[in-house]
C-alpha positions in Angstrom: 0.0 0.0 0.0 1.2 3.2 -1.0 2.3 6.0 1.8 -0.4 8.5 0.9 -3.2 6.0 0.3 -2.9 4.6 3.7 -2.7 7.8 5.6 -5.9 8.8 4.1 -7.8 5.6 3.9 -6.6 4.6 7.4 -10.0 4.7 9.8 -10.2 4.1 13.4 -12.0 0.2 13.6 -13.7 0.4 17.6 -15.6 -3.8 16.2 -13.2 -6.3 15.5 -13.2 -10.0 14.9 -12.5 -12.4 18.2 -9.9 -14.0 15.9 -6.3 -13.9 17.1 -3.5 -11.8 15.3 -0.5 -13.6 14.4 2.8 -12.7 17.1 4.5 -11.9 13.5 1.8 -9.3 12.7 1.8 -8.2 16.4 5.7 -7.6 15.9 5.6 -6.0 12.9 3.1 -3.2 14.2 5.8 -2.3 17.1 9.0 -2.2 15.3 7.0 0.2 12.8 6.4 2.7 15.9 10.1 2.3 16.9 10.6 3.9 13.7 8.9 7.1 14.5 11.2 10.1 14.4 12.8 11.0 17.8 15.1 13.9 18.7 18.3 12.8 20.5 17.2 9.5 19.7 16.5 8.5 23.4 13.8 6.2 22.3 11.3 7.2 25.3 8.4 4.8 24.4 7.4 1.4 26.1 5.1 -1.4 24.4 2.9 -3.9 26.5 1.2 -6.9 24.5 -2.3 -8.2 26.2 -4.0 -10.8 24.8 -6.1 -12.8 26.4 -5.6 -13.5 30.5 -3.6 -10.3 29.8 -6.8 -8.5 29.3 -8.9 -9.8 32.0 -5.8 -8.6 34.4 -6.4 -5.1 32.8 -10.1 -5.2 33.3 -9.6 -5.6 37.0 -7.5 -2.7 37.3 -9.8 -0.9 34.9 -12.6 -1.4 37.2 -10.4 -0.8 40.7 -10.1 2.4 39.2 -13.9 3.2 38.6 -14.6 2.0 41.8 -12.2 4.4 43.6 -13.7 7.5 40.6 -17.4 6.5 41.7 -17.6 5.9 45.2 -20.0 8.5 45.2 -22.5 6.9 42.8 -25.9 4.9 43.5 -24.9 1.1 44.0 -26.9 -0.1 40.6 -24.7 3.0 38.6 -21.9 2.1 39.9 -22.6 -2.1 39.3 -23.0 -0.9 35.6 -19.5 1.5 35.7 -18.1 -1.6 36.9 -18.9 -4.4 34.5 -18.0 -2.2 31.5 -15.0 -1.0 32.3 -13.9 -4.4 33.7 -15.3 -5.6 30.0 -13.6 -2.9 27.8 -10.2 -4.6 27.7 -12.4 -7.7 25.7 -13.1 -5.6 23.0 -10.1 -7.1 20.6 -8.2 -9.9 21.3 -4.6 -8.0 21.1 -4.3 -4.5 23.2 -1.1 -2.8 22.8 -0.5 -0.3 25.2 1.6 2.3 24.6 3.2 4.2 27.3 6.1 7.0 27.6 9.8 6.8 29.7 10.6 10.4 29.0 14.8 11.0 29.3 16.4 12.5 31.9 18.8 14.6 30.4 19.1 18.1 30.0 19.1 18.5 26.5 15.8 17.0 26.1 12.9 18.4 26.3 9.4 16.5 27.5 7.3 17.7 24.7 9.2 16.1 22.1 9.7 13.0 24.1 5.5 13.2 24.2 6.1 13.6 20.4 7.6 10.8 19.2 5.6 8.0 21.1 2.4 9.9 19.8 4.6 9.5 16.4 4.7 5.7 17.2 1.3 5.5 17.8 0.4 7.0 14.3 3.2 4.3 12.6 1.6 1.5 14.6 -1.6 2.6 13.5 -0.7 2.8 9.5 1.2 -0.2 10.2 -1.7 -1.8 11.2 -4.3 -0.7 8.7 -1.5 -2.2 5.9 -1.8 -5.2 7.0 -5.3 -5.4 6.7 -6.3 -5.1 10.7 -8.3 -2.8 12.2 -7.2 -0.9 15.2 -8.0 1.9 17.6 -6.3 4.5 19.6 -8.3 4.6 23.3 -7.6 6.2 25.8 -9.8 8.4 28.5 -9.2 9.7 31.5 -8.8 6.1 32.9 -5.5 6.0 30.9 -3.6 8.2 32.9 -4.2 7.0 37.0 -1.8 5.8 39.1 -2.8 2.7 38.8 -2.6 2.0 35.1 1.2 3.4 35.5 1.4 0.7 38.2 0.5 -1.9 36.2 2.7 -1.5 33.6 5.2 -0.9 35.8 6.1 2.7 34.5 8.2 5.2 36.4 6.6 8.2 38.1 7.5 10.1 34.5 6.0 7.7 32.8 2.4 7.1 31.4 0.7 5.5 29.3 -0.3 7.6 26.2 -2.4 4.8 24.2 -4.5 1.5 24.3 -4.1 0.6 20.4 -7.1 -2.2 20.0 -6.2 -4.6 17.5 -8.0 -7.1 15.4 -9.7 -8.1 12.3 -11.9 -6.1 11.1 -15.8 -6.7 11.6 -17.3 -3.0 10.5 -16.7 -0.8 7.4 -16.0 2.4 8.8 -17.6 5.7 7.4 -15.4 7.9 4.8 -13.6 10.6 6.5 -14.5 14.0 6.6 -11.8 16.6 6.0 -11.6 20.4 5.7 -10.0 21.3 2.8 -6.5 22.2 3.2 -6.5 25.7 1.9 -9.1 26.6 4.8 -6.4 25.8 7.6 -3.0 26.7 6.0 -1.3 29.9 5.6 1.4 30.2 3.1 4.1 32.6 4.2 6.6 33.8 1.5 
C-alpha cells in the first residue's frame, strides 16, 4: 500500500473479529512505531502486549479504578460503571498499550519525548491498517491513573499515552471528513 493511500484511507475500527493476530503481525506493528522520528534518539516509548488472560488482568484494574472514581455513585450505577469498564479490555483480542519513559537529560525536552511516542502510535496505526487489521487508539481519563502506570510498571514520568485495540476487522467504517486544506493553511513567503 502506497504512503499517501494509507494515511488517508486509514479509519479508526472500535468492532473487531474475536480472531487472534499472528505474534508476527503483532511484531511488525511495534518495530513500525520504533521507527517514528525521535530527537536525541533516546527512544522514550514502552510497548505492553495483552492478549487474552492479559486483558482480564487489565479489566480488573480498569474497574479498581472506577470504583475508587465512583464511590459516590448509587450502587446499581456504579454495578454498571463496573462491569463495563472491567469488559472494555475484551473488546479485541490484542491490546497494545503504549506508554512514555521520557529522558532524563538536560538537553531534552518532554514535549518532544510526548512527540515521538504519539509519532509511534500513528506508525503502529498505519502499520496496522497495511496489513489489513483494524485498530483503535483509546484512551480516556482512565488512561492516565496511578494505577494504570502501576500496572505496567512505568516510572513516576512515565504514562501511558495509548491503548491501540487490534484485530480483524468486523465493521466498514464511514469515509472521513476533511476540511479542505486551503481553509487551515497559511502560506508565508
Amino acid at each position: 500500500m502506497e504512503t499517501i493511500e494509507a494515511i488517508k484511507t486509514r479509519r479508526s475500527i472500535g468492532i473487531v473479529k474475536q480472531d487472534p493476530v499472528p505474534k508476527e503481525m503483532i511484531e511488525q506493528i511495534i518495530e513500525a512505531g520504533t521507527y517514528a522520528p525521535n530527537h536525541h534518539r533516546t527512544e522514550p516509548w514502552r510497548f505492553f502486549v495483552l492478549t487474552g488472560e492479559g486483558r482480564n488482568k487489565l479489566g480488573q484494574v480498569f474497574e479498581e479504578i472506577t470504583r475508587i472514581e465512583n464511590a459516590d455513585d448509587t450502587p446499581e450505577s456504579l454495578i454498571s460503571k463496573l462491569e463495563r469498564q472491567k469488559k472494555n479490555p475484551l473488546r479485541a483480542p490484542v491490546i497494545i498499550a503504549v506508554g512514555i519513559e521520557p529522558s532524563d537529560k538536560n538537553n531534552v525536552l518532554v514535549a518532544e519525548e510526548y512527540a515521538a511516542v504519539n509519532s509511534a502510535i500513528q506508525n503502529m496505526l498505519l502499520a496496522a491498517h497495511s496489513l489489513g487489521l483494524g485498530a483503535v487508539w483509546r484512551t480516556g481519563k482512565i488512561t492516565y491513573h496511578d494505577k494504570v502506570r502501576e500496572f505496567f510498571n512505568l516510572s513516576s514520568k512515565g504514562e501511558v499515552l495509548a491503548f491501540i485495540y487490534l484485530g480483524y476487522p468486523d465493521m466498514e467504517p464511514k469515509p472521513a471528513k476533511k476540511t479542505p486544506i486551503d481553509e487551515l493553511t497559511t502560506w508565508i513567503g
